[in-house]
Backbone as a ProteinNet text record, in pm:
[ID]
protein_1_A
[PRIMARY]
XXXXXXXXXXXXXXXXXXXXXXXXXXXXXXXXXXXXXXXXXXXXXXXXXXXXXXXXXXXXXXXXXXXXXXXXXXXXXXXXXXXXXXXXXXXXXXXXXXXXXXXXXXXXXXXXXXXXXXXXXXXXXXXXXXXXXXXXXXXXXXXXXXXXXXXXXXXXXXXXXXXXXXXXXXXXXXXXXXXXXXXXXXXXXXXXXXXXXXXXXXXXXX
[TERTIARY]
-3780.1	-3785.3	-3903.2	-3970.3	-4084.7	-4084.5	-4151.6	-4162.3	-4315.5	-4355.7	-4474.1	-4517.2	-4610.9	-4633.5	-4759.5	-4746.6	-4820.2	-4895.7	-4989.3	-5055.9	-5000.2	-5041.5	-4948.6	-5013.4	-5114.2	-5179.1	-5072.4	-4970.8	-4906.8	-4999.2	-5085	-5221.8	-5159.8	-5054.6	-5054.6	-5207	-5135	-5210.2	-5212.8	-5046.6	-4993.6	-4856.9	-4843	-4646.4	-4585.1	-4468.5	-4416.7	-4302.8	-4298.7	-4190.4	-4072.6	-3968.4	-3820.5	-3729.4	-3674	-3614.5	-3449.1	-3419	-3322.1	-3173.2	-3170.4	-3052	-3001	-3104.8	-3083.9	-3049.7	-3140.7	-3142.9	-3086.5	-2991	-3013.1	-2859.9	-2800.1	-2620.4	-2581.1	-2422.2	-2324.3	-2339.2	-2321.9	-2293.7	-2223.5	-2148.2	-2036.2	-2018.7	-1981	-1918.3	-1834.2	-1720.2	-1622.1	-1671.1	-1753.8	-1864.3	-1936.8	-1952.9	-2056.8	-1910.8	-1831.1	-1731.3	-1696.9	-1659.5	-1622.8	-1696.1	-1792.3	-1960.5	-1938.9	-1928.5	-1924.9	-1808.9	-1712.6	-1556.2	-1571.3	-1668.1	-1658.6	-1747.7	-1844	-1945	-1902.2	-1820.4	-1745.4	-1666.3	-1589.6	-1495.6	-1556.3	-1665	-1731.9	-1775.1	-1809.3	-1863.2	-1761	-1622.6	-1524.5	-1493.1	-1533.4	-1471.1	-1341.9	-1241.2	-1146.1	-1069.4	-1130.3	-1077.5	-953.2	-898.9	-755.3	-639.8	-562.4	-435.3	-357.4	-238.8	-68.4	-58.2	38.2	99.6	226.8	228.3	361.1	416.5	512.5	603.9	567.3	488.5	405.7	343.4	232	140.5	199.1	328.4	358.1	362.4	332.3	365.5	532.3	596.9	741.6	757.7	879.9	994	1008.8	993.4	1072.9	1190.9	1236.9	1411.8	1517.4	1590.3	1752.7	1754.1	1775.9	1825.6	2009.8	2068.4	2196.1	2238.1	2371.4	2440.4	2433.6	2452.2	2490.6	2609.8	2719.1	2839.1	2908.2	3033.9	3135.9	3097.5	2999	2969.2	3002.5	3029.6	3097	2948.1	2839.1	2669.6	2627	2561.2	2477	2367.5	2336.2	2248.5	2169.6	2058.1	1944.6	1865.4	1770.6	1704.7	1570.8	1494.4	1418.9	1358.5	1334.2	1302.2	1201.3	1110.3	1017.8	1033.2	1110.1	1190.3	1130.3	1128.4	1081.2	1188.7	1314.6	1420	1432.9	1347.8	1346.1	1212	1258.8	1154.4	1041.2	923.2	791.9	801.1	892.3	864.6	777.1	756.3	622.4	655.5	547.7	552.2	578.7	673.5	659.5	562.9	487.4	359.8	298.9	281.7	186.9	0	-66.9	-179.6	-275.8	-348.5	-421.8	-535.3	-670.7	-783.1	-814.6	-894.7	-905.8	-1078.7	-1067.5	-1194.8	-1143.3	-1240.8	-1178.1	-1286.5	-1367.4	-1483.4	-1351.4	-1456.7	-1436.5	-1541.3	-1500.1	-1661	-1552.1	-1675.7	-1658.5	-1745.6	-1713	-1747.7	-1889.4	-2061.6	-2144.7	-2200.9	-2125.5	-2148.2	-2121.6	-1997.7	-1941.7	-2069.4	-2112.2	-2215.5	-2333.4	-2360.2	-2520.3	-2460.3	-2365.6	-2350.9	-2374.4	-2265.7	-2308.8	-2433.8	-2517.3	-2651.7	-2723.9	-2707.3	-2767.3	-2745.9	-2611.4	-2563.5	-2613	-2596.8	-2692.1	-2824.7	-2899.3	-3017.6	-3077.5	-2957.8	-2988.9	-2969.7	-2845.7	-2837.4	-2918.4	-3005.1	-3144.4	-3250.4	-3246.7	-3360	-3357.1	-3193	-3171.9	-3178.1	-3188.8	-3180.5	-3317.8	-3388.4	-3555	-3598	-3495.6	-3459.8	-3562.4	-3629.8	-3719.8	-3816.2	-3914.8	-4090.2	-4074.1	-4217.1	-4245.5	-4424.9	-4437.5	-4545.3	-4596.5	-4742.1	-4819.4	-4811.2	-4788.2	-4769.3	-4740.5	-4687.7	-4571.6	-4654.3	-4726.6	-4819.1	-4867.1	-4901.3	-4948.5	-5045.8	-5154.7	-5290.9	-5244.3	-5166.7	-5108.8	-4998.3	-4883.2	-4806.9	-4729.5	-4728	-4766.4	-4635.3	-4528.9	-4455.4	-4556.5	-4664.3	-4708.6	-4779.6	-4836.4	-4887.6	-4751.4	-4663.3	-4574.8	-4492.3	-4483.6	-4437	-4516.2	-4670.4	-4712	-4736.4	-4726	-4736.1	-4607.4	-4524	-4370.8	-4383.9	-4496.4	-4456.5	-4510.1	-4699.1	-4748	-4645.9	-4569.4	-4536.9	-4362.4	-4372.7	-4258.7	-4120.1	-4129.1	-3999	-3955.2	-3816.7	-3780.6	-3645.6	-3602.2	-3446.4	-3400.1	-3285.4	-3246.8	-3399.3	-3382.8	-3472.2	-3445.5	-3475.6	-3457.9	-3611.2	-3652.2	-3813.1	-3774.7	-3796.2	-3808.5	-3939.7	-3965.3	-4049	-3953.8	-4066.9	-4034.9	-4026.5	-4134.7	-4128.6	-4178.1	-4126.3	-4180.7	-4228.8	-4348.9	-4450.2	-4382.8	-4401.8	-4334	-4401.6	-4542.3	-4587.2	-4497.5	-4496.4	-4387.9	-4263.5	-4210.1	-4062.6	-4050.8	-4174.9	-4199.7	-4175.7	-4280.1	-4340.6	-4232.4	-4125.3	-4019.9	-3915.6	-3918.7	-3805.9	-3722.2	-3830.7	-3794.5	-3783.5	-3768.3	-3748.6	-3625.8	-3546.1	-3407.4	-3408.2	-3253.3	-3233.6	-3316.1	-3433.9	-3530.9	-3527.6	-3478.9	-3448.6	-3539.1	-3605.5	-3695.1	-3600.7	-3561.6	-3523.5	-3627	-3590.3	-3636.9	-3573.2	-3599.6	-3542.5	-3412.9	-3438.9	-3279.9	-3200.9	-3205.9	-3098.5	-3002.8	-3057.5	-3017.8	-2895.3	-2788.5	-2709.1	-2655.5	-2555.6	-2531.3	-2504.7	-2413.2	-2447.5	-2542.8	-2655.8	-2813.8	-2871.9	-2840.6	-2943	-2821.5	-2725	-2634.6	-2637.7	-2626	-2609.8	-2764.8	-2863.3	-2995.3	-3039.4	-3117.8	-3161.5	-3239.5	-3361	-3524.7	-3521.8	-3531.5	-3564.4	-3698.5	-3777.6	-3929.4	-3941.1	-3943.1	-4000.8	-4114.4	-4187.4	-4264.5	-4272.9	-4401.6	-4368.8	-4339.4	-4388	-4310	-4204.9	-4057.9	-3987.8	-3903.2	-3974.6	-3859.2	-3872.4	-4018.1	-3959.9	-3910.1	-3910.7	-3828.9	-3715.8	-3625.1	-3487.4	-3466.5	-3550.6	-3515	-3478.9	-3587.3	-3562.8	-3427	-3373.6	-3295.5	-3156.5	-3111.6	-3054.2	-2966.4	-3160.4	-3121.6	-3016.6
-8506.6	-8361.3	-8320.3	-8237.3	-8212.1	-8049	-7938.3	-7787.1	-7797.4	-7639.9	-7669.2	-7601.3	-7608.9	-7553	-7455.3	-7343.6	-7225.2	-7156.6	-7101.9	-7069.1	-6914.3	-6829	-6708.9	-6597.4	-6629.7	-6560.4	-6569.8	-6686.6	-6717.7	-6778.5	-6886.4	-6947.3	-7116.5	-7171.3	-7306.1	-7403.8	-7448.7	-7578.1	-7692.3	-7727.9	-7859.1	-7895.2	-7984.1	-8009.4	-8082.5	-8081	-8154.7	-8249.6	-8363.6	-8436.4	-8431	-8401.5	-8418.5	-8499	-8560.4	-8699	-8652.6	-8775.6	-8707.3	-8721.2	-8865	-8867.8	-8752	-8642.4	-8574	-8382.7	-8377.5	-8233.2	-8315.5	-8371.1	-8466.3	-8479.2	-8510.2	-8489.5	-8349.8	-8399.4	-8282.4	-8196.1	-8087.2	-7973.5	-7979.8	-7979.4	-7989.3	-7836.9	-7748.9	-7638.4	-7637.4	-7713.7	-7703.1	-7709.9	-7771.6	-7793.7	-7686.1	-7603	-7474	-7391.8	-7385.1	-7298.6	-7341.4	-7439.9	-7517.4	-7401.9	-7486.7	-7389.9	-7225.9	-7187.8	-7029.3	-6999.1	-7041.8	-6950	-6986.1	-7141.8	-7146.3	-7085.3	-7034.7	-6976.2	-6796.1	-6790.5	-6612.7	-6626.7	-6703.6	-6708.8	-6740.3	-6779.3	-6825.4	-6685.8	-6587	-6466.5	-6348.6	-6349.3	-6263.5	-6245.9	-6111.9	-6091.3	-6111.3	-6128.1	-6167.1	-6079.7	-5930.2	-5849.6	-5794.6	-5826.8	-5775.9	-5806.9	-5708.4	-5712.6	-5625	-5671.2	-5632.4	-5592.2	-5540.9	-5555.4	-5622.3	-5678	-5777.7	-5693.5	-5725.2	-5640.7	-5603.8	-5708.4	-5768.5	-5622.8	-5578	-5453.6	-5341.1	-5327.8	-5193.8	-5125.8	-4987.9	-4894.2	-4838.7	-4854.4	-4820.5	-4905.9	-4905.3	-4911.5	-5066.4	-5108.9	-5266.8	-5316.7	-5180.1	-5154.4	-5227.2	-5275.9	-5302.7	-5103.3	-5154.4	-4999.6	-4984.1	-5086.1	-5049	-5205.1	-5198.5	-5303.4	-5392.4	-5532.8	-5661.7	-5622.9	-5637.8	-5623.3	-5484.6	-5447.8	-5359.9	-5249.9	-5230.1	-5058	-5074.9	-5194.8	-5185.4	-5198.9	-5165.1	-5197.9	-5343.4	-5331.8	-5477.2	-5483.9	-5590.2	-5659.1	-5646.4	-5551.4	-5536.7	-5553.4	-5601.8	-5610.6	-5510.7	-5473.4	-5360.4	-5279.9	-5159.2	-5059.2	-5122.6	-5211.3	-5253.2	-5350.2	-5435	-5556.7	-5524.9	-5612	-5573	-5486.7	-5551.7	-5466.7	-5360.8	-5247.7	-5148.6	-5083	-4922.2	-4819.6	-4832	-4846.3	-4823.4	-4961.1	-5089.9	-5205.7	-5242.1	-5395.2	-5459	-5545.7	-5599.5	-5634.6	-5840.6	-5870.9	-6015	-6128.2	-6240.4	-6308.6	-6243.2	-6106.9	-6012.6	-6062.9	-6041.1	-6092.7	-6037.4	-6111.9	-6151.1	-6197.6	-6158.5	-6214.2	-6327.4	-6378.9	-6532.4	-6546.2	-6711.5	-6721.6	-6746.7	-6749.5	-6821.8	-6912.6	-6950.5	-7033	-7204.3	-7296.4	-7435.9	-7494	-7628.1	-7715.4	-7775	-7784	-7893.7	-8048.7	-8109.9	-8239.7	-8259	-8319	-8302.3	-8317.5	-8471.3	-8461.5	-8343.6	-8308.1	-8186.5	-8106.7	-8021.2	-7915.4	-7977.8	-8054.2	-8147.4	-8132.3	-8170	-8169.9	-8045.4	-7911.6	-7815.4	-7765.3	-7769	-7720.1	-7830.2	-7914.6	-8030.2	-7952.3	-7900.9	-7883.6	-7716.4	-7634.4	-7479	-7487.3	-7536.6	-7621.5	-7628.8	-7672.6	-7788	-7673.2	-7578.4	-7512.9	-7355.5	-7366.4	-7231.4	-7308.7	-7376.5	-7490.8	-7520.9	-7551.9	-7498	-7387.4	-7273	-7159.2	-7076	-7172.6	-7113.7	-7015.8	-7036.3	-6900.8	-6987.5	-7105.9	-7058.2	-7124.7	-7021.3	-7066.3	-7144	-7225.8	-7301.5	-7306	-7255.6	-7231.2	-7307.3	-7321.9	-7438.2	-7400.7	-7248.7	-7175.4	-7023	-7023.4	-6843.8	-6809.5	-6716.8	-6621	-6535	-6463.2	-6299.3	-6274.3	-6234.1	-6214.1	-6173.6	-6071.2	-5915.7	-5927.2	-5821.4	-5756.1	-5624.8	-5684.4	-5534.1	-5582	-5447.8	-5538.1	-5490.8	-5376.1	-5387.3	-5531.8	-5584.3	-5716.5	-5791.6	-5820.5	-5906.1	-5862.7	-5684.2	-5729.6	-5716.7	-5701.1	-5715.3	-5887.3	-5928.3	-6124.6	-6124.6	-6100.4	-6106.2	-6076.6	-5931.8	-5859.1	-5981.2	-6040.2	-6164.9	-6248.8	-6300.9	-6393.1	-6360.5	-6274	-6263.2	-6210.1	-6171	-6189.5	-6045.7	-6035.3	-5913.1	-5907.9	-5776	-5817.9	-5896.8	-5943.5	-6000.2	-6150.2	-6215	-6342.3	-6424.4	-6486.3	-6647.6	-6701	-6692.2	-6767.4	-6863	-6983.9	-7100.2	-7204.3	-7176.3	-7301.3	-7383.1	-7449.6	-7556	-7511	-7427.5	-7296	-7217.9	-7106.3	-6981.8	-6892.3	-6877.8	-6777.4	-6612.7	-6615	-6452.8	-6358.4	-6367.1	-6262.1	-6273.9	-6338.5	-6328	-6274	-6309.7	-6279.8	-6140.2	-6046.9	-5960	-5833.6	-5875.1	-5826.1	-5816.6	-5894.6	-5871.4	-5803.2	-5785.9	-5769.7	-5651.9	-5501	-5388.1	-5417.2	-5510.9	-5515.8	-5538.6	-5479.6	-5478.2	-5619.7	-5694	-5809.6	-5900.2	-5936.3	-6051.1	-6129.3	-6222.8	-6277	-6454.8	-6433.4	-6597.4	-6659.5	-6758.6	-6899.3	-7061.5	-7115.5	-7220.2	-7341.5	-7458.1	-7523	-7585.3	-7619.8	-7666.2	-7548.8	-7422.5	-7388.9	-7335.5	-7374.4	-7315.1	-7393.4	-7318.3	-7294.7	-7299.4	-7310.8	-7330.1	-7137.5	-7061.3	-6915.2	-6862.6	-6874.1	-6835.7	-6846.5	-6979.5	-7016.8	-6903.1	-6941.5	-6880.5	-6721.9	-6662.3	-6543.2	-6484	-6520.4	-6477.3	-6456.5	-6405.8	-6402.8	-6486.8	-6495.2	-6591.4	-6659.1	-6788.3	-6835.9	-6909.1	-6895.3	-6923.8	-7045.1	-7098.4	-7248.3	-7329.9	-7332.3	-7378.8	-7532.8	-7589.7	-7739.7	-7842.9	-7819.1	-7861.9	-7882.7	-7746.6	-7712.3	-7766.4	-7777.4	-7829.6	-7985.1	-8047.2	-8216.6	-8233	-8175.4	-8163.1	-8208.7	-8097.1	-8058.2	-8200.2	-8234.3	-8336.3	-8446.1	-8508.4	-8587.2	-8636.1	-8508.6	-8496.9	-8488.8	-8436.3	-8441	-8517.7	-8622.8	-8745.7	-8875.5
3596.6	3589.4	3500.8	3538.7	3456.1	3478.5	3311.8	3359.2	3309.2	3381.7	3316.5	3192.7	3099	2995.4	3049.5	2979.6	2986.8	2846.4	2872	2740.4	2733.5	2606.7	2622.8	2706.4	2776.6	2933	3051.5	3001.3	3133.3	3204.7	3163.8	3271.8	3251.9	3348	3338	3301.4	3168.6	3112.4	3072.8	3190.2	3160.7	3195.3	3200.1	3214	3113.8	3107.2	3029	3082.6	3032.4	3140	3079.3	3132.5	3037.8	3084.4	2980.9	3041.2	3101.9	3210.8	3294.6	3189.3	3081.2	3035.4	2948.5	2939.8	2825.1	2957.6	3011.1	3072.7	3197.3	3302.8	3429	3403.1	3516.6	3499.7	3557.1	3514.1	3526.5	3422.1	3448.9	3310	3248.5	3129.8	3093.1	3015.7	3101.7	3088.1	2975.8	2957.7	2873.1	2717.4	2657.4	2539.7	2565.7	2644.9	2630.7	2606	2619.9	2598.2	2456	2387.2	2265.3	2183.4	2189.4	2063.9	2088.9	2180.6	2186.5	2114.5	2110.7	2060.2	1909.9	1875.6	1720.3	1651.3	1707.7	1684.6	1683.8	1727	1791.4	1645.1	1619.9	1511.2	1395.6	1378.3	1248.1	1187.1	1298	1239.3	1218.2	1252.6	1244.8	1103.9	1049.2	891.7	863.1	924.1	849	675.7	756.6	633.6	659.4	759.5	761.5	636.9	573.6	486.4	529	499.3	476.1	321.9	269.3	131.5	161.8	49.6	2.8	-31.4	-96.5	-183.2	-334.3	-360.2	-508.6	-468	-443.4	-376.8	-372.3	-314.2	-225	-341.4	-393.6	-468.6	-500.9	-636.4	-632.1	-746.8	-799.7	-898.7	-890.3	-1022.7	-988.7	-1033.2	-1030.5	-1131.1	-1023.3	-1055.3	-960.1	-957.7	-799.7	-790.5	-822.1	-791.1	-886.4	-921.9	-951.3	-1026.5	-915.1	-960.4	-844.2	-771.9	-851.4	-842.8	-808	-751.2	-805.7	-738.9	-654.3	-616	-447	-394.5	-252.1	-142.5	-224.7	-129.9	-144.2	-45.8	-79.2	-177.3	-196.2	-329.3	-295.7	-362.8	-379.5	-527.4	-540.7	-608.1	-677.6	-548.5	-572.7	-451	-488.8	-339.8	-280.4	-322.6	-242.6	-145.1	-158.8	-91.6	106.8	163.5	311	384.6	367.4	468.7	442.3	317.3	289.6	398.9	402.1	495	344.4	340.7	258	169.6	216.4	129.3	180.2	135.8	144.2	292.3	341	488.5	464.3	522	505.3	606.6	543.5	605.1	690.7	655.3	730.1	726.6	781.5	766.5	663.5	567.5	457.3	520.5	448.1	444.7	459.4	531.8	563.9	660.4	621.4	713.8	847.9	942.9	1098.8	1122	1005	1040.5	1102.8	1135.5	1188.8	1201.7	1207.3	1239.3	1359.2	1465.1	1548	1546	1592.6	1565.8	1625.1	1572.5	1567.4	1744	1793.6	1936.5	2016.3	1960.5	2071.6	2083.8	1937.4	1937.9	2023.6	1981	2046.7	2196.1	2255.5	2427.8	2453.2	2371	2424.7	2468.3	2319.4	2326.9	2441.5	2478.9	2598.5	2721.6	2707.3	2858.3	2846.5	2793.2	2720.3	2822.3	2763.5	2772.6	2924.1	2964	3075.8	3212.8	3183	3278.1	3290	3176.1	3199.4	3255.1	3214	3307.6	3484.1	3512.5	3633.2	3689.3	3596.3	3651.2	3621.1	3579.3	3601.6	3484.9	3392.6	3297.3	3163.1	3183.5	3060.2	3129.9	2940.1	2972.3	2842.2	2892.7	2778.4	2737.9	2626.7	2623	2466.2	2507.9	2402.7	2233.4	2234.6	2136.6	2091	1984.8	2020.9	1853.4	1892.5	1744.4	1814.2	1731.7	1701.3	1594.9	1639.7	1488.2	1381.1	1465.8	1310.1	1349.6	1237.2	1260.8	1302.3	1454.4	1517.4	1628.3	1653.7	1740.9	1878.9	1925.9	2066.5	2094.9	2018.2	2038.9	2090.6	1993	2042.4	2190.2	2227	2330.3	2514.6	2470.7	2548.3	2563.1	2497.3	2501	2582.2	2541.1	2613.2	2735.3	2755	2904.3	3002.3	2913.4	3029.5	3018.5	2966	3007.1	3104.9	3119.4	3227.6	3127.6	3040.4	2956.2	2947	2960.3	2964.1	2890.9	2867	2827.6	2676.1	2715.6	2592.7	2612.5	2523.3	2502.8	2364.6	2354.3	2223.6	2243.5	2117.8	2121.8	2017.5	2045.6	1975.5	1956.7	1831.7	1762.5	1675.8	1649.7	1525.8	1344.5	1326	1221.6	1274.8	1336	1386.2	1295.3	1301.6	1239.4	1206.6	1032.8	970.8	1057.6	1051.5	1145.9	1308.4	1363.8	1481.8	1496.3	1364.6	1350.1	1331.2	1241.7	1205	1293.9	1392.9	1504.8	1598.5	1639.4	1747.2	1740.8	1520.5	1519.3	1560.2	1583.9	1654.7	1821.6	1835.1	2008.6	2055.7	2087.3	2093.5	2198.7	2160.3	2248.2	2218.3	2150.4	2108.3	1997.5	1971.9	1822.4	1838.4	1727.9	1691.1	1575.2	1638.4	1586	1578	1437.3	1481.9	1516	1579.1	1642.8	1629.3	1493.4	1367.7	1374	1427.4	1469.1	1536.4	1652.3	1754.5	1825.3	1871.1	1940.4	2063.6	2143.5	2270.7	2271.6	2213.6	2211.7	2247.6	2131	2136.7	2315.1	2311.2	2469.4	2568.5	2566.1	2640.6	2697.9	2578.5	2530.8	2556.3	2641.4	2683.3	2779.2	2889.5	3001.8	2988.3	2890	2934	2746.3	2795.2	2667.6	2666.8	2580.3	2526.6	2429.2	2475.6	2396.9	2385	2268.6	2235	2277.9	2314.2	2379.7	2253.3	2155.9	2011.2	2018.2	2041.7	1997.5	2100.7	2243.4	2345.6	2288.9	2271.9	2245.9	2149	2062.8	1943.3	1909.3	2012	2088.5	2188.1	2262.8	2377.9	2271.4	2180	2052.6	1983.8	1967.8	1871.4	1949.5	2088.9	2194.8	2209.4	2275.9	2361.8	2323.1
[MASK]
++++++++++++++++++++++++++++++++++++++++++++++++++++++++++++++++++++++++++++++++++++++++++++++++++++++++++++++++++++++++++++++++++++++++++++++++++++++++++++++++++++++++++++++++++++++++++++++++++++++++++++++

């Protein structure tokens, strides 16, 4: 399997060969699903609370005697089986982060990867810069090279001036290669990769 590499004219100036054990196979869908939900849950604030009873506002008096008055035993108005007590293992603040196990992530992002490639959905070009910081520069580079929409540009260290420059472009976000995602690729129409950044990735993959 080989794509070709393009300069940022969009003027092919080369190919690149990619090896089949790494982009070549079945998809494995289920690892692109894995990485997305831990990745969905890693970012959920987790500010939800209840009050206990400890919390609820009120009296922490015995509202009457144990004994002798013919009612049941209560202790204090806040208690749950009371109307305005406190709520029992009601939900509390928490993370929903997880790690999944390093292969899993690596297949996803393989199989991520593998199926924009089938689907014609990236460029790969010799190099991703901008003179200045200007986002019309950056998105007329974008317009030659076919890119529209949401997008993921990946180098190896992607240039501040680049990052700079895109960052008013709604849907366009630069990553570099260490960290990208089965989400990221997912979650894109056209992804842009530097020929660095794809052998990089094939490297580290395979």
């Amino acid at each position: 399997m080989t794509v070709d590499v393009v300069n940022q004219q969009n003027e092919k100036i080369g190919s690149l060969e990619l090896r089949e054990d790494v982009f070549g196979g079945r998809i494995k869908t289920d690892l692109i699903h894995a990485s997305v939900v831990r990745a969905n849950a890693a970012e959920r604030r987790g500010t939800h609370a209840t009050k206990t009873r400890a919390m609820v506002s009120g009296s922490g008096k015995k509202p009457w005697r144990q004994k002798g008055t013919g009612r049941a035993r209560v202790g204090e108005i806040r208690n749950p089986l009371w109307r305005k007590g406190g709520t029992v293992f009601g939900p509390q603040p928490r993370s929903y982060e997880y790690r999944l196990p390093k292969k899993v992530e690596q297949g996803a992002l393989r199989a991520a990867l593998a199926q924009k490639l089938r689907d014609g959905a990236v460029v790969v070009v010799d190099a991703l810069s901008v003179g200045e910081i200007k986002t019309k520069t950056a998105a007329d580079m974008l317009k030659r090279l076919g890119v529209s929409g949401r997008a993921l540009l990946v180098d190896t260290k992607p240039e501040e001036t680049l990052a700079l420059s895109v960052r008013n472009i709604e849907g366009v976000r630069v990553l570099p290669s260490n960290r990208v995602n089965a989400r990221d690729v997912m979650n894109t129409r056209r992804v842009v990769l530097t020929r660095a950044a794809l052998e990089k990735l094939q490297e580290a993959l395979g």
